[in-house]
C-alpha positions in Angstrom: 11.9 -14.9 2.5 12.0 -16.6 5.6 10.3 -15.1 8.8 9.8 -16.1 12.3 6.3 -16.4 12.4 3.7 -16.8 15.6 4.3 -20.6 16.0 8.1 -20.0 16.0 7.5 -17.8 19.4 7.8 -19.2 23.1 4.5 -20.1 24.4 2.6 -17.1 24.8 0.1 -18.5 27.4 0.9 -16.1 31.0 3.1 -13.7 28.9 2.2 -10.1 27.7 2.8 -9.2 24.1 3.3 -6.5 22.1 1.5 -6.1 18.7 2.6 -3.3 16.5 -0.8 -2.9 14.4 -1.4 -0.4 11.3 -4.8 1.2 12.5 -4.0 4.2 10.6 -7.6 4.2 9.3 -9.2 7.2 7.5 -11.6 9.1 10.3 -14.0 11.9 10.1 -15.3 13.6 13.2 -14.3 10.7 15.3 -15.8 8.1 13.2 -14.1 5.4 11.1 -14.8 5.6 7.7 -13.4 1.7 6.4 -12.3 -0.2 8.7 -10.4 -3.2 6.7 -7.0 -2.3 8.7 -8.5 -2.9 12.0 -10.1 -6.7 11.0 -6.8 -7.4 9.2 -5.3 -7.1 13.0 -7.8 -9.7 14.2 -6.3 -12.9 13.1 -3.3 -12.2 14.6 -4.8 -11.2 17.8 -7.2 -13.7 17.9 -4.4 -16.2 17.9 -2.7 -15.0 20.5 -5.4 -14.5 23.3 -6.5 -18.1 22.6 -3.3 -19.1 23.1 -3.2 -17.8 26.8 -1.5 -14.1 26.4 -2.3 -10.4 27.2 -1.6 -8.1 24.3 -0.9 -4.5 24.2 -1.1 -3.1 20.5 0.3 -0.1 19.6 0.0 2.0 15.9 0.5 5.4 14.9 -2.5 7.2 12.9 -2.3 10.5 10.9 0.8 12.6 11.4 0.5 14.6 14.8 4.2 16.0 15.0 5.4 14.5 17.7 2.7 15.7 20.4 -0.6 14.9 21.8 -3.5 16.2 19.2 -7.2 14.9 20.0 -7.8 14.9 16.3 -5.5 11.7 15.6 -6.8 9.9 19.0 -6.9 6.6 18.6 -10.3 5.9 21.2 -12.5 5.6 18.2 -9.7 2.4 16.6 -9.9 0.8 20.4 -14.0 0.7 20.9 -14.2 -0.5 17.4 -11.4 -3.4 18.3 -13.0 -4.3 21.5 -16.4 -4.1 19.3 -15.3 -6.5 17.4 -13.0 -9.0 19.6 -16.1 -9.5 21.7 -15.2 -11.7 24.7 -12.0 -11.6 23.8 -12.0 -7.6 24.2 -11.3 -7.5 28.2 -7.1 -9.1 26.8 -6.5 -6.6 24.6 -5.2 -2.9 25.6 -4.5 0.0 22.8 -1.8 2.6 23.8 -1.8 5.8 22.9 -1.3 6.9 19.1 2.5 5.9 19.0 3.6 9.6 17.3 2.5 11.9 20.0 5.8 11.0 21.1 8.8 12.3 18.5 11.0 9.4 19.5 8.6 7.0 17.6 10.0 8.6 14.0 13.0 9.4 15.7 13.8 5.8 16.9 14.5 6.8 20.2 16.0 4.0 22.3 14.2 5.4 25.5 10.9 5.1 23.6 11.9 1.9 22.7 12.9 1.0 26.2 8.9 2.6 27.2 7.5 0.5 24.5 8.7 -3.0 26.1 8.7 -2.3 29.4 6.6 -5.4 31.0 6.2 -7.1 27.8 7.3 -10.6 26.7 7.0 -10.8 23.3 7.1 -8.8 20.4 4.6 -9.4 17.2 4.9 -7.3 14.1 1.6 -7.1 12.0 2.2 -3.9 10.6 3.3 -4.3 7.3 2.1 -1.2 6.2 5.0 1.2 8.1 7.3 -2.0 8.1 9.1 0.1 5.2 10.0 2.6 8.0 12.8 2.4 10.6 10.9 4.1 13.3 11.1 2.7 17.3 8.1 0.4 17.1 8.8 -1.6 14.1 12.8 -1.8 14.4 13.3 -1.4 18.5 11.8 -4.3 19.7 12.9 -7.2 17.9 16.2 -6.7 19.6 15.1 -7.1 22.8 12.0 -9.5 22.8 11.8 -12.9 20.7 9.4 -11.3 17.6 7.5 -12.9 15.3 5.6 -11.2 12.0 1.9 -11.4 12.4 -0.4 -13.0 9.9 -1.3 -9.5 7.9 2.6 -9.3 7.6 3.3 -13.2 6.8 1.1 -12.9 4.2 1.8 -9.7 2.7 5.6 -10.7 2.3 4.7 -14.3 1.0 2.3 -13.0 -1.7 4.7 -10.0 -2.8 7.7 -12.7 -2.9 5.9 -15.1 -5.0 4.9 -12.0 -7.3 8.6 -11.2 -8.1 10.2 -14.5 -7.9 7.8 -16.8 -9.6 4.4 -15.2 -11.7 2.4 -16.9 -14.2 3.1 -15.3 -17.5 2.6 -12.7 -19.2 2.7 -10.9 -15.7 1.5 -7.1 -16.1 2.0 -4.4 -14.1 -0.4 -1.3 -14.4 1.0 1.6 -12.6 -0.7 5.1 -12.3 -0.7 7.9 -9.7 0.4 11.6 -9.9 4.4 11.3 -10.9 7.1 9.1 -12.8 9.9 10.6 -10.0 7.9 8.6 -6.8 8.4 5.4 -8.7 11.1 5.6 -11.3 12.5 2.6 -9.1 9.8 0.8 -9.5 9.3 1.4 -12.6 13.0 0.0 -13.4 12.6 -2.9 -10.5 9.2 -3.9 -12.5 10.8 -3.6 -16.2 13.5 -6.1 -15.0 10.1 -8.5 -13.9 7.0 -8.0 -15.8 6.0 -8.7 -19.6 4.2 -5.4 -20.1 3.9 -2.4 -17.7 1.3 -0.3 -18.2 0.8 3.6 -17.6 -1.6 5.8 -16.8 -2.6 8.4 -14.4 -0.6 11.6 -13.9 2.7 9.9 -14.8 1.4 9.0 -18.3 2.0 12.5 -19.2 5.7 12.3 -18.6 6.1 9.6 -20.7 3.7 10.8 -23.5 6.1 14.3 -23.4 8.9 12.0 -24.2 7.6 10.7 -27.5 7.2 14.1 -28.4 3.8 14.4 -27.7 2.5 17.6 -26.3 0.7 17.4 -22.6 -1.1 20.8 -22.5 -1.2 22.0 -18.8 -1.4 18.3 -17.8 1.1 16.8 -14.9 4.6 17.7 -16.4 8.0 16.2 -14.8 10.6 18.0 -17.1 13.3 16.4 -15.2 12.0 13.2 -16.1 11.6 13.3 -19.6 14.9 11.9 -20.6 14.5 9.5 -18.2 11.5 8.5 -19.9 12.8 8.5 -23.2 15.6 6.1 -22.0 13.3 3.4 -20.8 10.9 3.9 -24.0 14.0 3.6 -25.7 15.3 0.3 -24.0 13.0 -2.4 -25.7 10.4 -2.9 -22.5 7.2 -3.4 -23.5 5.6 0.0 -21.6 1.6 0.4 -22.9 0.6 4.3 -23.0 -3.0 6.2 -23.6 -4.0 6.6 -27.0 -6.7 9.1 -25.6 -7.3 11.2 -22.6 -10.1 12.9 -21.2 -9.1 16.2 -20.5 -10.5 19.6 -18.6 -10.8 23.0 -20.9 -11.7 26.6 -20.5 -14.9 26.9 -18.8 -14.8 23.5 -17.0 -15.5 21.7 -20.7 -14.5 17.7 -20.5 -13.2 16.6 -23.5 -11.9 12.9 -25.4 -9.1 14.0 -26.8 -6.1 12.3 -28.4 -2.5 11.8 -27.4 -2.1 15.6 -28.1 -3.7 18.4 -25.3 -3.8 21.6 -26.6 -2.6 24.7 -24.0 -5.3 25.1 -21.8 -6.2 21.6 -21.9 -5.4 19.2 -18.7 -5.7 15.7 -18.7 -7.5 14.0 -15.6 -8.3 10.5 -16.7 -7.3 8.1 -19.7 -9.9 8.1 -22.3 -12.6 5.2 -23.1 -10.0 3.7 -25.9 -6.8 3.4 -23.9 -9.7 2.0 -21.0 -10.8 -0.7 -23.1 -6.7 -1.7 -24.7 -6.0 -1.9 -21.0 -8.1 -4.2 -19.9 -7.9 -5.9 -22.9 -4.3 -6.3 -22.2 -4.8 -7.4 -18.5 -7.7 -9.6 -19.4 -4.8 -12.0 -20.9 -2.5 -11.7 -17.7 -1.9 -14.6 -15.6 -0.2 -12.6 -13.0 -1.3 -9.1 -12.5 0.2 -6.1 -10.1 -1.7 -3.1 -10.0 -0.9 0.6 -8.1 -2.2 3.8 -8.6 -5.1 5.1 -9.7 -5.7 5.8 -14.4 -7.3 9.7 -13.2 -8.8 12.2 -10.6 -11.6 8.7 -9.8 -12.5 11.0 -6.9 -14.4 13.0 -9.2 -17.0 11.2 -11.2 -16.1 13.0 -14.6 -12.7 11.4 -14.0 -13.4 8.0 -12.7 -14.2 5.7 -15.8 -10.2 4.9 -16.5 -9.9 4.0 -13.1 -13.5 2.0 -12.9 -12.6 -0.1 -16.3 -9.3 -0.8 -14.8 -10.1 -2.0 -11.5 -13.4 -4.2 -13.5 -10.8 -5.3 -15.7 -8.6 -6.6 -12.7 -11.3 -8.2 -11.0 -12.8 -10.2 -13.7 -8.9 -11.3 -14.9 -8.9 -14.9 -14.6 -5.0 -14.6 -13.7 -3.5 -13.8 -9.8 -4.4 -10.9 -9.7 -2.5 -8.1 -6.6 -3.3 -4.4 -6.1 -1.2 -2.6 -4.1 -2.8 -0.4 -1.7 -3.3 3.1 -1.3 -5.8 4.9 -3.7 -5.9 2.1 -5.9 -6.9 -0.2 -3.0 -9.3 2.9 -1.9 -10.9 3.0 -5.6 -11.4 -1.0 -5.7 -13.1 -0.4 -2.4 -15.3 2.9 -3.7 -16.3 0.6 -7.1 -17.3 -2.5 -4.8 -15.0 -4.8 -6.0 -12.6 -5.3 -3.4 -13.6 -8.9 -2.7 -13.2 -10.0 -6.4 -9.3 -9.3 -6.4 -6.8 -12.2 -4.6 -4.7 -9.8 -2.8 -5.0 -6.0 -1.6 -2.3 -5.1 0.2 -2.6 -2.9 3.2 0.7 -1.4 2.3 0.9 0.8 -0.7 4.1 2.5 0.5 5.4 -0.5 2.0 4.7 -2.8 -1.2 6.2 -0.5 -3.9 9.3 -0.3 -1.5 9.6 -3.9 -1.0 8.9 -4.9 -5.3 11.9 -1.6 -5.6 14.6 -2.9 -2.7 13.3 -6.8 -2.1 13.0 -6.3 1.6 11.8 -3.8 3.9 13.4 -2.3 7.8 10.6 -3.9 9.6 11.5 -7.6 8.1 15.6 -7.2 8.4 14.5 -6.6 11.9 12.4 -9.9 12.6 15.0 -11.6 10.9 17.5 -10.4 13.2 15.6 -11.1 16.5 16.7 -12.5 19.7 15.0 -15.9 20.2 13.5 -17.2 23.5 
């Protein structure tokens, strides 16, 4: 997928640009608890102050409906920045969160209009809310020449060569809470992968269409058949063999592929751990999203801590896709072993499902200076 990148814009040396950043870090009392999201933003910015420009960045964190709310200011995101630019700190501006404003979701062309006043150029390094058509990411590439950042060049070109070209086998291991937030990527994977597989909250879905019963675990009954069709259409799809589940009386329990009533199942049991990373231990290419269990709680983590191990010591390319699954390779310490983490695990599941995202068709479709 071709994308203007920074070297494709005018010469940004006198000109004021606007960077649309993904500072959407997690905070607790005002202080920032990882901070990977805001040193993602830094190459790009970098970049562009040596090169001579004055940059305004601009995100949206948390989910303030539309009006001011001191809890999702972004003061602590801009000390940290300037913390970290150093010199460079005194060319560099942070506007207020972008979604105290409602035209922001709303794609208001008068927020637009607000958001480039006075600005030259337009740099989108935000790849993960380029899935969304909301007035920063789509507005101003039709006014100002644009150009994807670094974060977002690289994001795109790593996610295209996953689809278009992986080593082989290429495995997919998919987990999270339910089979109806991803059936299309389920079906977009299926069409790309040698093996896909499933754990997590979804598993149970699946398991329920085999027959099996689930106990009180994560049921989709409106998925079932869907399940049963893809079980049923040849795909190689890898399922637990065992669970760990929680009884009566807070009792954890290895059980098999059937739970009992009363019984819910909250991780994928030591077995199914060790055939999955035996499975991705062979990968050449591996995609990973979504967490095996409840790894927040350390009765539940080992399915998740054998599969993020697992994909860290595969000798294969090896891609997790953001969100808890990027939060849990960060929580196990083992972030820096994988070759890609992507800072978008909304944006990346979108963009495996449709192949392109808003915030790209938009760059695409810029003017050009």
């Amino acid at each position: 997928m071709k994308l203007p990148v920074l070297e494709d814009l005018p010469d940004p040396s006198g000109r004021r640009v606007l960077v649309r950043c993904d500072f959407n870090v997690p905070l607790a009392d005002g202080v920032i608890k990882d901070d990977l999201r805001i040193r993602a933003a830094l190459p790009t910015i970098t970049w562009l102050v040596d090169h001579g420009a004055t940059v305004t960045t601009c995100s949206h964190l948390g989910r303030p409906k539309g009006k001011p709310d001191d809890r999702y200011s972004l003061a602590p995101v801009e000390a940290h920045l300037h913390e970290l630019l150093g010199d460079r700190a005194g060319h560099v501006s942070l506007l207020p969160n972008l979604r105290f404003d409602p035209g922001e979701e709303g794609n208001d062309p008068d927020f637009v209009q607000r958001l480039i006043e006075d600005q030259d150029l337009y740099v989108d390094d935000a790849f993960g809310a380029a899935h969304r058509a909301h007035a920063s990411i789509v507005g101003p590439p039709s006014f100002l020449p644009s150009a994807a950042g670094r974060l977002l060049a690289r994001e795109v070109e790593v996610l295209s060569g996953l689809l278009e070209h992986p080593g082989r086998p290429f495995v997919a291991v998919l987990g999270g809470a339910k089979v109806g937030d991803k059936l299309g990527v389920i079906e977009a994977l299926l069409r790309k992968v040698d093996m896909l597989v499933v754990g997590g909250g979804m598993c149970f879905t699946f398991l329920a269409a085999q027959g099996h019963s689930v106990g009180d675990s994560l049921l989709e009954e409106d998925q079932v058949e869907t399940c049963a069709r893809l079980l049923a259409s040849g795909a190689r799809i890898v399922l637990p063999t065992d669970i760990t589940a929680l009884g009566p009386g807070d009792e954890v329990r290895q059980v098999g592929r059937d739970l009992p009533g009363g019984w819910k199942g909250l991780d994928i049991g030591p077995g199914t751990a060790a055939e999955f990373a035996e499975v991705i231990a062979e990968a050449r290419t591996v995609f990973w999203n979504g967490p095996m269990g409840m790894f927040e709680d350390p009765r539940f983590d080992a399915g998740t801590r054998t599969v993020a191990e697992a994909v860290a010591e595969c000798r294969g390319f090896t891609v997790v896709g953001g969100g808890d699954s990027a939060s849990a390779l960060a929580a196990f310490g083992l972030a820096d072993r994988v070759d890609h983490v992507s800072t978008g695990g909304g944006a990346s599941l979108e963009f495996i499902e449709q192949g392109d995202l808003p915030g790209l068709v938009a760059l695409r479709d810029s003017v050009r200076g």
